[in-house]
Backbone bond lengths (Angstrom), bond angles and torsions (degrees), N, CA, C in turn:
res aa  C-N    CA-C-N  psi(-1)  N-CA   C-N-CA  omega(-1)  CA-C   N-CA-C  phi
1 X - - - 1.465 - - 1.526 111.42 -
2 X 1.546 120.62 -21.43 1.171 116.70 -170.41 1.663 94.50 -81.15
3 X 1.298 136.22 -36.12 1.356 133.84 -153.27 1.628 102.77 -95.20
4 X 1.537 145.09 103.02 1.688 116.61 -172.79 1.546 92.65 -91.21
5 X 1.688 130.81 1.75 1.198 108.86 175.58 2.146 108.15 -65.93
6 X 1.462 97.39 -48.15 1.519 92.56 174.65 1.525 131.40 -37.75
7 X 1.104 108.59 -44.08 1.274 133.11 157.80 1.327 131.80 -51.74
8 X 1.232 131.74 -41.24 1.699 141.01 106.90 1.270 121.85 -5.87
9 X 1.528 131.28 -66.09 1.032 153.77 -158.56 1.942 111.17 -98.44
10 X 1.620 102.15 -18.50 1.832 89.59 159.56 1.700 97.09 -121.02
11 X 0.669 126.45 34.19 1.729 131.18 153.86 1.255 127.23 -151.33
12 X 0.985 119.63 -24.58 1.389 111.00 159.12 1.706 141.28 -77.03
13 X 1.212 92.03 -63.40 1.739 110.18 158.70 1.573 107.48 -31.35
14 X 1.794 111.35 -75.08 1.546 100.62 -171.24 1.679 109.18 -61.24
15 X 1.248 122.36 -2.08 1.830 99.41 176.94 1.556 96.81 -88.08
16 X 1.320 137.92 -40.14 1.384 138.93 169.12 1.143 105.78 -35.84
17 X 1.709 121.66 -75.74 1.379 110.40 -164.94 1.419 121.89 -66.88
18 X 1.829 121.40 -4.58 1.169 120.24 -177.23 1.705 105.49 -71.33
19 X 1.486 86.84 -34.65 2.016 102.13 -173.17 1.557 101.12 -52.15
20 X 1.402 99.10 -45.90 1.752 100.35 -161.51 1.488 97.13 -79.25
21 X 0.933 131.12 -45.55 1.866 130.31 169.64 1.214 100.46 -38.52
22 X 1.568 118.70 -64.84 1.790 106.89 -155.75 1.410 100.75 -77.07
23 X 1.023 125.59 -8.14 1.872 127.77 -147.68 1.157 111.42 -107.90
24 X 1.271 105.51 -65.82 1.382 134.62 -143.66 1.920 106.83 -103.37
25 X 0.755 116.60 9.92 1.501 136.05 -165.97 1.960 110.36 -160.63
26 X 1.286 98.62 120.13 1.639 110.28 -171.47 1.278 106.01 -146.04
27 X 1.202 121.55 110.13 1.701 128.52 155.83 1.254 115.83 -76.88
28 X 1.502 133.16 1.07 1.441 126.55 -179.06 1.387 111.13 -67.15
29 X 1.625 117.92 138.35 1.207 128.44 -175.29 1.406 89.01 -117.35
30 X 1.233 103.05 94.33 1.713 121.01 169.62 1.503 118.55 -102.22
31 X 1.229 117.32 -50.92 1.689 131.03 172.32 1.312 116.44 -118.66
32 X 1.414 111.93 86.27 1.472 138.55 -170.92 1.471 96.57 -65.70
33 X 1.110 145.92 -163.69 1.754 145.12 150.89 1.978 93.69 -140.49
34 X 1.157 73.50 121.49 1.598 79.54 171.35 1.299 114.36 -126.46
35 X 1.410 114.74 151.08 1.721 105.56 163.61 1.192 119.42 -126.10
36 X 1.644 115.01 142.78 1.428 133.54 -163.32 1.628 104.28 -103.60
37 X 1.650 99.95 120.28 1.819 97.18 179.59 1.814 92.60 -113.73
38 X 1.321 112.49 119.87 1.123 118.74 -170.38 1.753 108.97 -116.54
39 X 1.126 102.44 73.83 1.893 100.15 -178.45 1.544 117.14 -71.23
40 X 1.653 104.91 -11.42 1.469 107.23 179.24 1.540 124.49 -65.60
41 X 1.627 110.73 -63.07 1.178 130.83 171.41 1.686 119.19 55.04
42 X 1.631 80.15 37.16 1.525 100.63 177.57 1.488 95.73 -92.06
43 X 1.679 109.99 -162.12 1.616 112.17 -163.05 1.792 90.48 -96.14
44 X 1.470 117.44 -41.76 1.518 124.50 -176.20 1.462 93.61 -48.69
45 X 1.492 128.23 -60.83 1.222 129.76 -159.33 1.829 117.89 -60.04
46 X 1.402 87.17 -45.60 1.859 93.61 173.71 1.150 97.94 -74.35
47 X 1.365 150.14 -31.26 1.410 120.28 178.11 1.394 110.61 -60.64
48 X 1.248 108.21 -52.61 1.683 105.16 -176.42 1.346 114.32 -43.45
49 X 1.293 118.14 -38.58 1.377 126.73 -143.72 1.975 95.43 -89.29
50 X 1.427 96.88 -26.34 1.726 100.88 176.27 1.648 98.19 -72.12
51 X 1.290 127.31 -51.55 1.664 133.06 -178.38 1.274 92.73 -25.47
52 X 1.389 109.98 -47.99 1.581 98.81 -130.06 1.898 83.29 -99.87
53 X 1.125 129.72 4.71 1.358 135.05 -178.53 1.925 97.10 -94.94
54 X 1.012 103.79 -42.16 1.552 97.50 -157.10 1.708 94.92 -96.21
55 X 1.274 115.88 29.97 1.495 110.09 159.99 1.758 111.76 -80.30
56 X 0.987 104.41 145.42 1.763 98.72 161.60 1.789 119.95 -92.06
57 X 1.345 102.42 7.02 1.073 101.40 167.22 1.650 119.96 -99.93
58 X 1.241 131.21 2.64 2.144 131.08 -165.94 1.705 75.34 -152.20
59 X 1.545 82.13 137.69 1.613 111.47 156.53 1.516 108.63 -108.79
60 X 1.281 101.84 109.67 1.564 101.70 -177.09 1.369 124.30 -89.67
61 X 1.031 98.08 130.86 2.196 102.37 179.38 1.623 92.71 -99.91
62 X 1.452 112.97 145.73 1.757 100.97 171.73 1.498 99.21 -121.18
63 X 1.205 132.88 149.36 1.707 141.62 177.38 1.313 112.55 -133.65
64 X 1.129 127.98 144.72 1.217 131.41 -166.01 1.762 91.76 -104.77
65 X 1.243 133.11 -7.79 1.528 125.98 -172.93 1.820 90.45 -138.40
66 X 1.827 85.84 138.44 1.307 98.70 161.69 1.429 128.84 -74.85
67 X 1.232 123.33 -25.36 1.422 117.95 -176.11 1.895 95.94 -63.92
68 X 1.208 117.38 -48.24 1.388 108.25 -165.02 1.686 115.01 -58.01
69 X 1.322 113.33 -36.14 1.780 123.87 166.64 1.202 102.75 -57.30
70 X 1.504 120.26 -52.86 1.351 101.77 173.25 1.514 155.57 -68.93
71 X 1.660 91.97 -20.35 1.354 100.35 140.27 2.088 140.95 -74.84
72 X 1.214 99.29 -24.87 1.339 112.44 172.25 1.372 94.53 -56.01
73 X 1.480 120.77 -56.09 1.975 117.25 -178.51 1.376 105.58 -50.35
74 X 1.276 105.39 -62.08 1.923 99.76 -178.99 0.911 100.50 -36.48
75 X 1.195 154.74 -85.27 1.535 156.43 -136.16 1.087 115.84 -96.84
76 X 1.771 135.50 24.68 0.886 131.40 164.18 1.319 134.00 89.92
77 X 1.944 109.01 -30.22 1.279 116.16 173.93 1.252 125.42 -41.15
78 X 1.509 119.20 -28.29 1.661 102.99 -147.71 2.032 64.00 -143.48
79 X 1.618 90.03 174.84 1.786 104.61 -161.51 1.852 94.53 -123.28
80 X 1.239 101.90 -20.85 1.715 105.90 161.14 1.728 118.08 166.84
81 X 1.157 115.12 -142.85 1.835 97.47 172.87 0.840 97.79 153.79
82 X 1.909 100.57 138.23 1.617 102.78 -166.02 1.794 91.09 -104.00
83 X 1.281 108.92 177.58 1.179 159.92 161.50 1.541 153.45 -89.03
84 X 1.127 124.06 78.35 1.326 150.80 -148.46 2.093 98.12 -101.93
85 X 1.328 104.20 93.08 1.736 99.71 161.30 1.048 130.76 -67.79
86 X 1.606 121.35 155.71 1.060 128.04 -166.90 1.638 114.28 -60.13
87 X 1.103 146.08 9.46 1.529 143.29 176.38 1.939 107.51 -138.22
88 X 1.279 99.49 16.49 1.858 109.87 160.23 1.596 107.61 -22.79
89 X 1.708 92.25 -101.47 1.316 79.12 177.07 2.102 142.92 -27.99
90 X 1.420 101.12 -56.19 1.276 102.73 -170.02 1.676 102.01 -63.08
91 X 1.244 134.39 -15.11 1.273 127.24 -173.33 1.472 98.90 -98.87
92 X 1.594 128.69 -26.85 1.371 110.15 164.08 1.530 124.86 -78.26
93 X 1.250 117.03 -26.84 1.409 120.10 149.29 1.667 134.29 -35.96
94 X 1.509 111.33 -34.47 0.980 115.71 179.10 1.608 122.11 -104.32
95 X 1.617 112.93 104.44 1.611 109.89 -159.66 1.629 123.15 -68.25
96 X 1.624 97.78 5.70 1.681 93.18 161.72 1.339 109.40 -98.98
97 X 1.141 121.55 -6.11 2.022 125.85 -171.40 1.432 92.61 -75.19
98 X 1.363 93.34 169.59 1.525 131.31 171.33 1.430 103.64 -117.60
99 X 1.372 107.77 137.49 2.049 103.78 -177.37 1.719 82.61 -140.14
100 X 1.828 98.72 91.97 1.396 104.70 -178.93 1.740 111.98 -74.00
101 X 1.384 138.53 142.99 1.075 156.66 -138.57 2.207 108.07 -137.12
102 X 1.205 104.29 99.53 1.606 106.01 -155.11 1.544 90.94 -106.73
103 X 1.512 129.43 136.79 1.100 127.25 -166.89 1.563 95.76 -151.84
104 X 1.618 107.31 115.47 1.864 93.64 173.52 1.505 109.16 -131.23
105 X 1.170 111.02 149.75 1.602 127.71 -153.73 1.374 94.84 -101.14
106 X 1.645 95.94 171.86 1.685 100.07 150.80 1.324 108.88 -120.23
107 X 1.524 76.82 119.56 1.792 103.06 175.91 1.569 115.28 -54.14
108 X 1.040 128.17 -30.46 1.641 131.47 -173.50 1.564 99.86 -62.76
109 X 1.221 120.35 -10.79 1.935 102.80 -179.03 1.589 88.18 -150.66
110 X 1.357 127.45 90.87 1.297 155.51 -165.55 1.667 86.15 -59.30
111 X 1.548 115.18 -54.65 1.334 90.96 -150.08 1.791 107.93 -99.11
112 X 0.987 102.07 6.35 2.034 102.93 148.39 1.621 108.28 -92.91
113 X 1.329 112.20 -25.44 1.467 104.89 165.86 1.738 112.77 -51.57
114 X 1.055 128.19 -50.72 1.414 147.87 -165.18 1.743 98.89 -60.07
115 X 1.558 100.53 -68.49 1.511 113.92 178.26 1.410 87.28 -32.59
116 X 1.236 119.60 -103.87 1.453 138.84 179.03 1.459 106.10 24.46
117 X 0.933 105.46 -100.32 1.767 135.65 154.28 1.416 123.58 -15.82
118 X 1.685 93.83 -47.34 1.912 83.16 178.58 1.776 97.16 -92.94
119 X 1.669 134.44 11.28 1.234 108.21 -151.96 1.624 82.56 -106.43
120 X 1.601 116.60 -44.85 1.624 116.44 164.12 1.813 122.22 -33.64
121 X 1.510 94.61 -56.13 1.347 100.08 -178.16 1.470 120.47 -53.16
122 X 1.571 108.07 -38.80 1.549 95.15 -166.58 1.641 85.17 -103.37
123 X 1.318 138.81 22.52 1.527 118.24 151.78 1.423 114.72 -101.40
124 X 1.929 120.70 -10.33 1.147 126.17 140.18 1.286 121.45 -18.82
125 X 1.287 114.79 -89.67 1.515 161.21 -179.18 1.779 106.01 -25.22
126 X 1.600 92.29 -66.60 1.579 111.97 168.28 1.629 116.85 -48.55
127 X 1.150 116.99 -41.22 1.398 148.82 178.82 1.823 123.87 -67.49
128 X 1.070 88.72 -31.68 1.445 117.46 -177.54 1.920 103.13 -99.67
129 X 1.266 90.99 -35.17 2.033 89.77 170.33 1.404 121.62 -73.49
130 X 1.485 92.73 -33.66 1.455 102.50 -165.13 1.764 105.29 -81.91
131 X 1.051 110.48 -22.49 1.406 121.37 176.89 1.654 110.94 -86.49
132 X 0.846 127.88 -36.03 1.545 128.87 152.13 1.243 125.22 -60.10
133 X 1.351 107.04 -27.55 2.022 115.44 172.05 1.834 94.88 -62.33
134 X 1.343 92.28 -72.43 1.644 104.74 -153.89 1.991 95.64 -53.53
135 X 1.263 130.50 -49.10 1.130 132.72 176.33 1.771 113.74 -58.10
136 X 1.475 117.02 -1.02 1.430 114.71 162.91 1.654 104.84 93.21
137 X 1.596 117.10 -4.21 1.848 103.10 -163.52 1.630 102.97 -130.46
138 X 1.322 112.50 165.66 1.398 97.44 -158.91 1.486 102.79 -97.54
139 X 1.477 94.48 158.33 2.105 88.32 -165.02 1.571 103.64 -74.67
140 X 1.241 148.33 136.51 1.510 123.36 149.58 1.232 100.14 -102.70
141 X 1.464 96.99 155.25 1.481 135.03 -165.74 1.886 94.26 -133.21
142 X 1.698 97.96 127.21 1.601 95.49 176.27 1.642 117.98 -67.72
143 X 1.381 91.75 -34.94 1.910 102.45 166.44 1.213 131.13 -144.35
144 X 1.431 154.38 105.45 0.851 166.38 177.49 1.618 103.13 -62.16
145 X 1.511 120.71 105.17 1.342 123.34 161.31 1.905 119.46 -130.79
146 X 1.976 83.00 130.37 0.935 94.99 -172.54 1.488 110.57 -112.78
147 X 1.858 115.64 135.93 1.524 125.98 177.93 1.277 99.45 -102.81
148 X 1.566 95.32 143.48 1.534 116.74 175.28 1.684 93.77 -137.44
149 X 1.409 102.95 129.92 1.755 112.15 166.29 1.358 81.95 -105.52
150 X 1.835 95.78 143.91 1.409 113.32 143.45 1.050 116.46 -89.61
151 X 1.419 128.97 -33.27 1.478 116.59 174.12 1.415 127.01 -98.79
152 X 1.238 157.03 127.45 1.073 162.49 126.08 1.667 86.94 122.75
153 X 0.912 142.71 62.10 1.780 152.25 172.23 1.637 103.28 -32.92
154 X 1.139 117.54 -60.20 1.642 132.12 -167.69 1.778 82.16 -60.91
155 X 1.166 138.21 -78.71 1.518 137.61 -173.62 1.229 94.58 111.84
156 X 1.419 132.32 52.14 1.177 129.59 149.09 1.117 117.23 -88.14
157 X 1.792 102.70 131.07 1.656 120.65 -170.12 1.552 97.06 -67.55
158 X 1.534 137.20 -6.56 1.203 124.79 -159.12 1.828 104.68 -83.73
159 X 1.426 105.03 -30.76 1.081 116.42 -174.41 1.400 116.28 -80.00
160 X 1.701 107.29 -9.07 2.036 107.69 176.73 1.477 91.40 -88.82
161 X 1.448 125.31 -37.25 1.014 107.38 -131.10 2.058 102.45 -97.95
162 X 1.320 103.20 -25.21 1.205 107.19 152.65 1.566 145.10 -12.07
163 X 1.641 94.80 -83.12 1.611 111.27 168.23 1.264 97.82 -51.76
164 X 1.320 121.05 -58.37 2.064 114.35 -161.22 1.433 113.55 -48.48
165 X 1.531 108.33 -45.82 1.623 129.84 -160.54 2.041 91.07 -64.91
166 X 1.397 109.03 -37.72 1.391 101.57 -174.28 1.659 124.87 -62.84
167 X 1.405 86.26 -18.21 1.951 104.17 169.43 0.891 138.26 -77.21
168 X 1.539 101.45 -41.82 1.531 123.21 169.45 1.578 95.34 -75.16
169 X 1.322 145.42 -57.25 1.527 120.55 -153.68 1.405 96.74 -81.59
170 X 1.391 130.25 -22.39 1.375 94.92 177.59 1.591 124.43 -74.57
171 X 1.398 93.78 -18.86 1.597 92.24 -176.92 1.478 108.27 -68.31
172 X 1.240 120.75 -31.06 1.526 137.49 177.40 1.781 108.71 -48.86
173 X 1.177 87.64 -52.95 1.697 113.09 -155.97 1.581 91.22 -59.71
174 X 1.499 117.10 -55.22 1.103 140.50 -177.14 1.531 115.78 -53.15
175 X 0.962 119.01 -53.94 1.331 116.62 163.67 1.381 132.90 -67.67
176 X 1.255 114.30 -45.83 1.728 115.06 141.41 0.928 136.16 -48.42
177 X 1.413 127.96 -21.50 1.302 125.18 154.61 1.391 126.94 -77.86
178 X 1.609 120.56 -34.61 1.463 117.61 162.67 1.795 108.08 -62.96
179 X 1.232 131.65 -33.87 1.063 118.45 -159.38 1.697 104.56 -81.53
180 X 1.451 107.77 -36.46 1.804 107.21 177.92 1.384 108.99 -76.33
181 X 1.316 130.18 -38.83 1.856 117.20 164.24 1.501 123.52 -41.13
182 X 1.140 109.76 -46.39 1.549 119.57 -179.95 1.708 102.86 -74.24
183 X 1.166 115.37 -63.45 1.211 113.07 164.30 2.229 128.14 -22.81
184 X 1.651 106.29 -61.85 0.794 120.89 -178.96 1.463 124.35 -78.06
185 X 1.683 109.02 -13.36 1.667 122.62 136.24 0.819 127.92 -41.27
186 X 1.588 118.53 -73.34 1.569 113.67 -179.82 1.483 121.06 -65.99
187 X 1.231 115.64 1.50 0.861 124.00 -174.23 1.593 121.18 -71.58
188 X 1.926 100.93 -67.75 1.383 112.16 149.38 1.401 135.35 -80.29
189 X 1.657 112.36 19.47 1.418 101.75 150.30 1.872 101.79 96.22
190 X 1.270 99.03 4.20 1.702 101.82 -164.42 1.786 85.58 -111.72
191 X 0.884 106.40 23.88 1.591 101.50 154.63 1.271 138.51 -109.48
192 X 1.562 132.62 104.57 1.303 153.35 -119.54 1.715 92.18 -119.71
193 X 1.265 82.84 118.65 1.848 88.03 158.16 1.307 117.07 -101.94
194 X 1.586 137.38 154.34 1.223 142.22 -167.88 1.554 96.74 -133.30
195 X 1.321 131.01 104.49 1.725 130.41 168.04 1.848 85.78 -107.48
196 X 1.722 85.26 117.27 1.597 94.40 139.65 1.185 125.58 -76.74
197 X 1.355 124.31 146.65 1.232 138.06 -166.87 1.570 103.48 -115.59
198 X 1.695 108.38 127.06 1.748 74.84 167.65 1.246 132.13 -111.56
């Protein structure tokens, strides 16, 4: 009661840093940047290439040359980008072909690399159904997997990171507060030594 900075400092402080924990700090990988190298520029290929535009998850840059994507990766601009060959279309057109699909990340942050990877794949996938609908035949898929969160469904980091932050500041809080009381004792002199004598 004598100090109101302490008092400041175990109620005030932890509602700040809760603000800046839930707020102010975001791991959501919502707008990935990707880049699209499209050498096909057939009609199969621009459809895909719109899929993969009208996600709300990838901001797509499109380049007609790989060296330039590949520099955009060096430097960070873009988070990876797939790759569409020059005979796309005619090999998705044809229902015995394979119309292989090349996608490269940046490896330096594995786990937007991953995003990356699974966000193409399953708009692939989607892409690949929808093109088997309209063509009349049924798509197979070797496995169909489906995720369900029970907790936090949307996958907002705001909601992991919350509860944790409440552990860490109190333990924080807590220790800063024993260390400035004692502190602010010796300070004014109201700190008492006791020698037993024997």
């Amino acid at each position: 009661m004598r100090d109101p900075s302490s008092g400041m400092i175990a109620f005030l402080l932890p509602i700040v840093l809760l603000l800046i924990f839930g707020y102010g700090i975001n791991l959501d990988t919502t707008r990935i940047r990707l880049g699209v190298l499209n050498e096909d520029g057939g009609a199969a290929s621009q459809e895909f290439v719109q899929q993969l535009k009208g996600s709300p998850y990838l901001v797509v840059t499109e380049s007609g040359h790989r060296a330039a994507l590949d520099r955009l990766l060096q430097d960070g601009e873009i988070r990876g980008y797939t790759a569409l060959e020059a005979d796309f279309s005619r090999k998705t057109d044809d229902p015995s072909g394979t119309a292989p699909l090349q996608v490269i990340t940046d490896g330096t942050e594995p786990n937007t690399a991953n995003f990356v990877s699974a966000y193409v794949t399953s708009i692939w996938q989607q892409w690949q159904a929808a093109e088997a609908r309209d063509q009349g035949r049924a798509a197979s898929q070797p496995l169909d997997v489906q995720t369900r969160y029970w907790f936090n469904p949307a996958a907002e980091s705001r909601h992991y990171l919350i509860p944790g932050s409440i552990t860490v500041i109190m333990t924080v809080i807590g220790a800063l507060l024993t260390s400035l009381v004692v502190a602010r004792e010796w300070e004014r002199g109201t700190w008492r030594h006791c020698y037993l004598l024997p």
